[in-house]
C-alpha positions as CSV (number, residue, x, y, z in Angstrom):
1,X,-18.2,-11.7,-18.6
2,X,-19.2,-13.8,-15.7
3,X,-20.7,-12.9,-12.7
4,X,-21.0,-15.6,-9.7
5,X,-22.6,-14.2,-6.4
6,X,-23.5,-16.7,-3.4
7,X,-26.1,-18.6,-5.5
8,X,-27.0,-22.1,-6.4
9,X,-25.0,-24.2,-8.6
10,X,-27.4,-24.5,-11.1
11,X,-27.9,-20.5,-11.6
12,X,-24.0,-20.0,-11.3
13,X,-23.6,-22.3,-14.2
14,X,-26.6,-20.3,-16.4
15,X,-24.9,-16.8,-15.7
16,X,-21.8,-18.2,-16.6
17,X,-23.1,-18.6,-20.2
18,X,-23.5,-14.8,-20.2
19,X,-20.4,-13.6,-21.8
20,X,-21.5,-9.6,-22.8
21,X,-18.2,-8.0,-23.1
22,X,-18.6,-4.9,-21.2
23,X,-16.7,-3.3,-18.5
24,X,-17.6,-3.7,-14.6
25,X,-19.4,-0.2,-13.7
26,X,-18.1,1.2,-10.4
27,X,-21.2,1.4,-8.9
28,X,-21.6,-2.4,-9.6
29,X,-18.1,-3.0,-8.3
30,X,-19.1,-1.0,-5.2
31,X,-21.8,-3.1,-4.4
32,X,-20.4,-6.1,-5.2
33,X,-17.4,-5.6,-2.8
34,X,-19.3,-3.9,-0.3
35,X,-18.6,-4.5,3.3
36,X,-20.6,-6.8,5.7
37,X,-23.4,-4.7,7.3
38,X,-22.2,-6.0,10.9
39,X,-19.0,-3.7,9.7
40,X,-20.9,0.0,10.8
41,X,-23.5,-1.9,12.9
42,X,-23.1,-1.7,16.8
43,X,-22.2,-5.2,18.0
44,X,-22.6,-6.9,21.1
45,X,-19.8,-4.9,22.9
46,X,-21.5,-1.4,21.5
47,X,-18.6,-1.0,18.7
48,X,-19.1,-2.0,15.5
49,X,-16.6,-4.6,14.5
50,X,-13.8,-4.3,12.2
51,X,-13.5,-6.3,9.1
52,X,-10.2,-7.7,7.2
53,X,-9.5,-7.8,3.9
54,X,-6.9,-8.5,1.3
55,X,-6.3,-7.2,-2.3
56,X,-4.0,-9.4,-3.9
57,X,-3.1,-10.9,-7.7
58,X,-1.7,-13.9,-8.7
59,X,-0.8,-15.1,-12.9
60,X,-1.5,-18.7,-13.4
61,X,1.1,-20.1,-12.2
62,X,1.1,-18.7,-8.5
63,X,3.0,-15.5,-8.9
64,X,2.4,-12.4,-6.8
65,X,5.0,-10.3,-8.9
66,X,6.8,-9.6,-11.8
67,X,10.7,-8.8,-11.6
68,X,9.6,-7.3,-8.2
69,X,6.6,-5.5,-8.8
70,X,2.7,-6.2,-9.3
71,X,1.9,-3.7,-12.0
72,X,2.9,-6.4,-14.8
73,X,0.6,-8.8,-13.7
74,X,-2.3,-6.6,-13.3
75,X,-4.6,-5.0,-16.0
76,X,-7.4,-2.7,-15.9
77,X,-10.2,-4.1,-14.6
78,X,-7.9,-5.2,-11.8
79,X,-7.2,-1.3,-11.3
80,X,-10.7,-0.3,-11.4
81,X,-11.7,-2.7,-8.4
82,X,-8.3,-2.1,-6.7
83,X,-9.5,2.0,-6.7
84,X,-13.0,0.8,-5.7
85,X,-11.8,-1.1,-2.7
86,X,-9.7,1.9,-1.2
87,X,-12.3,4.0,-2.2
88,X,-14.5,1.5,0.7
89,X,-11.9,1.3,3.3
90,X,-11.2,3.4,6.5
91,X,-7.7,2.6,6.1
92,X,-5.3,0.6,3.6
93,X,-2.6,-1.6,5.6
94,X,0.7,-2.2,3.6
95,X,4.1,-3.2,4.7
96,X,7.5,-0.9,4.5
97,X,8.7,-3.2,2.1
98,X,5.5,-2.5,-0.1
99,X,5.8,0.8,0.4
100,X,9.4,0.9,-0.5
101,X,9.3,-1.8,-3.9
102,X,5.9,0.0,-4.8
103,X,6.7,3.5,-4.5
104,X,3.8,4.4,-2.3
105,X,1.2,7.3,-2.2
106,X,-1.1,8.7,-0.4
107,X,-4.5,8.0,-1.1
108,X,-6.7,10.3,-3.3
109,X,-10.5,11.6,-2.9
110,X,-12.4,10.2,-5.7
111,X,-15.3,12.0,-6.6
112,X,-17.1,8.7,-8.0
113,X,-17.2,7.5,-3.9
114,X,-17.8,11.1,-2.5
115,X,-21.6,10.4,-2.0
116,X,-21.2,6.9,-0.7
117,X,-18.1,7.3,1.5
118,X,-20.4,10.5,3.1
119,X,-23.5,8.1,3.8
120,X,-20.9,5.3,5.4
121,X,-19.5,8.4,7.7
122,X,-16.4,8.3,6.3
123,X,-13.9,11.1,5.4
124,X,-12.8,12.1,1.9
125,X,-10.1,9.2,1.5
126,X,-8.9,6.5,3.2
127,X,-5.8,6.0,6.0
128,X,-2.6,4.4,4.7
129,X,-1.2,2.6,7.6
130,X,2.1,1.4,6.8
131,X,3.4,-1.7,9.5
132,X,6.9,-1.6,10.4
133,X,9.1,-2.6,12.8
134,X,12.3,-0.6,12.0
135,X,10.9,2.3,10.7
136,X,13.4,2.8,8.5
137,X,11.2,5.0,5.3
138,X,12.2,7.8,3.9
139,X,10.0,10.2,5.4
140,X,10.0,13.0,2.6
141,X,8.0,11.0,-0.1
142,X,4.3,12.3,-0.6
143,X,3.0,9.8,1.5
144,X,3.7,11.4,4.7
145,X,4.4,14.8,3.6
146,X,1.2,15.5,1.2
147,X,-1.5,12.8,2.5
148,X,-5.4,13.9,2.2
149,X,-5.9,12.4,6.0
150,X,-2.3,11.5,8.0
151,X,-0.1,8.1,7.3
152,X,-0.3,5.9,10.2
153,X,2.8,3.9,11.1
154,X,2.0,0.7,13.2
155,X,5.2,-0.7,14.7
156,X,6.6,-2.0,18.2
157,X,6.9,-0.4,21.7
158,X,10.5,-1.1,21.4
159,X,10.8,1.1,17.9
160,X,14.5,3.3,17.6
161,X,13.0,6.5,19.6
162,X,14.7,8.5,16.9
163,X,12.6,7.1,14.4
164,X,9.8,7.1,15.9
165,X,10.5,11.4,16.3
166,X,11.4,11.6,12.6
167,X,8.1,10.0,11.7
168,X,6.1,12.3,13.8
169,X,8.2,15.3,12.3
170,X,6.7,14.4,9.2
171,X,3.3,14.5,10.2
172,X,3.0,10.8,10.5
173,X,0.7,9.2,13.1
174,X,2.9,6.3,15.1
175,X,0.5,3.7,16.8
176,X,1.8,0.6,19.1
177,X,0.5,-2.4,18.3
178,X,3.3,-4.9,20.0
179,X,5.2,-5.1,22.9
180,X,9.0,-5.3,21.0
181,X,9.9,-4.1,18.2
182,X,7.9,-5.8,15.4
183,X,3.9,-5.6,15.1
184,X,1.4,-8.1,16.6
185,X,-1.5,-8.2,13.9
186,X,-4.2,-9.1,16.0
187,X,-2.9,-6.1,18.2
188,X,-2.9,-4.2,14.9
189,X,-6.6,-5.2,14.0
190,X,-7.5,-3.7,16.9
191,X,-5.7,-0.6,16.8
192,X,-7.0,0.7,13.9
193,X,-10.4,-0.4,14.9
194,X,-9.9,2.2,18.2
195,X,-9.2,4.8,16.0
196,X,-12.7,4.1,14.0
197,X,-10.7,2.2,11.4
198,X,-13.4,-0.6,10.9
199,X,-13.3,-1.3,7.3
200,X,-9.6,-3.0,7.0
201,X,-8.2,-3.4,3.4
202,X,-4.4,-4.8,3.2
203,X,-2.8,-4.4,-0.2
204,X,0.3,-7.1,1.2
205,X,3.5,-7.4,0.5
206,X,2.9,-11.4,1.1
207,X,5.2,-11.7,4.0
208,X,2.5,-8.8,5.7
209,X,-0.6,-11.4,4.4
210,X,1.2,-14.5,5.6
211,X,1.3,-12.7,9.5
212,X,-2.3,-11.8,9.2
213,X,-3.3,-15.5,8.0
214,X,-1.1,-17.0,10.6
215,X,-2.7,-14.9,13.4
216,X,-6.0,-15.6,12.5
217,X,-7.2,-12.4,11.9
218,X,-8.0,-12.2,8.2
219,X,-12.0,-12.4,7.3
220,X,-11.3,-11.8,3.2
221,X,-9.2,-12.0,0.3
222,X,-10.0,-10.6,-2.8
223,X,-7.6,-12.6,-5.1
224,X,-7.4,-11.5,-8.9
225,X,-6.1,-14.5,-11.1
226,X,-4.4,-13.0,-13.7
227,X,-4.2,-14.9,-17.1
228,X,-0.2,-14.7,-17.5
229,X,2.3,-17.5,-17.1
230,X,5.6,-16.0,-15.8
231,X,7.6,-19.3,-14.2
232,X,10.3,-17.7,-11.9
233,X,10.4,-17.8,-8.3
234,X,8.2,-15.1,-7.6
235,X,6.9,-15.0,-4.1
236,X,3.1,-16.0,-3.7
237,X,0.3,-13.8,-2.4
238,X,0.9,-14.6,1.3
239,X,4.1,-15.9,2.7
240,X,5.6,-17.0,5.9
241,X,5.4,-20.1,8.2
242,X,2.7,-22.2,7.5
243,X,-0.8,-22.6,9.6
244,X,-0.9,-26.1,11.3
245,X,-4.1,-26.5,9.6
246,X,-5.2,-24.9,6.5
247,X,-8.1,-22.8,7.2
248,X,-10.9,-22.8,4.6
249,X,-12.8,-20.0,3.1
250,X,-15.8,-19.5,1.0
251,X,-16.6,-18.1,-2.3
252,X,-19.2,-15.6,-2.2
253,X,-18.4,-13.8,-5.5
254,X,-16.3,-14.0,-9.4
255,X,-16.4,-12.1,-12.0
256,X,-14.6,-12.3,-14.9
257,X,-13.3,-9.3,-17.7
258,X,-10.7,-10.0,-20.6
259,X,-9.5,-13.4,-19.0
260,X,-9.1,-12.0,-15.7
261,X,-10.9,-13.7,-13.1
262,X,-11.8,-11.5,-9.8
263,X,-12.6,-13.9,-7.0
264,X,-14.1,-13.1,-3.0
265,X,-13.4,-15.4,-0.9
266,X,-14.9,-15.0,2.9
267,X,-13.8,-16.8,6.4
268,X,-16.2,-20.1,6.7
């Protein structure tokens, strides 16, 4: 096990000679992934400010998926910080394609993150706000018939009318964040933050992360590098069109469990 958290060279390299096997607590992982403080702290403007981040994983290789899905490439410490990141967010933001490949639910209270999501003013669970432009889900799954707190859909002022009605039937919450029909992430960003959403998670699809990354808008990935090869064309973690100039971010944490390596990177 390996644990690397914004410190010197010198001490990363003497705790990476500290190989207990032992599984990552949750409170550890909590802490470890915790939000930045500026987060729930009034800014500038009187609001706090809201906070971006990714959950993605990738083998060896570069793939985001295996024959379509991420389950495969994942294991269970993966899962365990994957449950501890919801378990920090306001809201989880995933594409209709996600939701669809995926098979999508609602969020659950976990008792674990009762205490902690009380002391952050937070309610039992977190938001799933799903982004799409045609709105074309099926609107009986669990996720919008049986959530803990109501689905959001983010889409475009130009969304089918009739969709929009058959989400709201179901009990789903449609916000606008663009002008036609598809959503403007930076729009997005702030949509959920004028709701009180402040603490952003985005669990992809890639094509969702490739928007956020070429808008600018993304302040964290949390990318877990799986130790699998899988070859294939599998889409990577964030597609797209590319940035003009690639945009560099920071490690501020790894740790490692059973080959997996569990990586924070923040905007520079």
């Amino acid at each position: 096990m390996t644990d690397v958290t914004e410190e010197t060279a010198g001490t990363a390299a003497r705790k990476a000679a500290d190989t207990t096997d032992r599984a990552w607590e949750l409170d550890e992982l909590a802490e470890a992934y915790a939000y930045p403080a500026s987060v729930s702290a009034p800014a500038s403007t009187g609001a706090p400010e809201p906070w971006l981040r990714a959950n993605m994983v990738s083998t060896l290789d570069g793939a985001a998926q295996h024959d379509g899905h991420s389950k495969p490439i994942s294991g269970a410490a993966d899962m365990r910080i994957f449950g501890t990141l919801r378990a920090l967010a306001d809201v989880v933001v995933v594409g209709a394609e996600t939701v669809r490949q995926e098979g999508y639910r609602p969020a659950r209270a976990r008792e674990e993150f009762a205490e902690r999501r009380k002391a952050a003013g937070q309610g039992p669970a977190p938001a799933v706000a799903v982004v799409s432009a045609s709105l074309d889900l099926d609107f009986s799954l669990p996720l919008f018939t049986s959530p803990l707190v109501p689905t959001l859909l983010l889409t475009g002022a130009a969304a089918a009318p009739d969709r929009v009605a058959a989400a709201e039937r179901a009990g789903a919450r449609v916000v606008i964040a663009g002008d036609g029909t598809g959503v403007e992430p930076a729009r997005a960003v702030r949509a959920l933050a004028g709701l009180g959403h402040t603490r952003l998670l985005t669990e992809g699809g890639p094509r969702l992360l490739g928007q956020f990354v070429a808008a600018g808008v993304l302040d964290e990935l949390c990318l877990t590098v799986s130790p699998m090869l899988t070859a294939g064309d599998a889409q990577r973690v964030a597609g797209g069109p590319p940035v003009a100039v690639p945009r560099r971010f920071e490690l501020v944490s790894l740790l490692e469990e059973e080959g997996f390596l569990f990586s924070r990177y923040r905007r520079s």
